[in-house]
N, C-alpha and C positions, 0 to 999 in steps of 0.2 A: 434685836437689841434689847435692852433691858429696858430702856426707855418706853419702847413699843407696848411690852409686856406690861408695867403698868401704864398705860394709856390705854389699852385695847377695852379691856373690862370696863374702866371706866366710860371712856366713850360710849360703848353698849349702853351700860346704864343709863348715861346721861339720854342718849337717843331714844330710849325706851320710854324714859320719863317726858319728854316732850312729846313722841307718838299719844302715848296716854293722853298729855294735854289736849292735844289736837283731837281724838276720837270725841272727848269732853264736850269739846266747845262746838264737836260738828253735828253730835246731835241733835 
């Protein structure tokens, strides 16, 4: 769905960016 397509990428990002926060703060 078109929908999906942009959501997918996004999602990724967004997830990536909180993984990041989270490796951050587990230091």
């Amino acid at each position: 769905a078109i929908g999906d397509a942009k959501e997918c990428p996004l999602r990724k990002a967004l997830m990536e960016s909180v993984g990041a926060c989270i490796d951050k703060l587990s230091e």
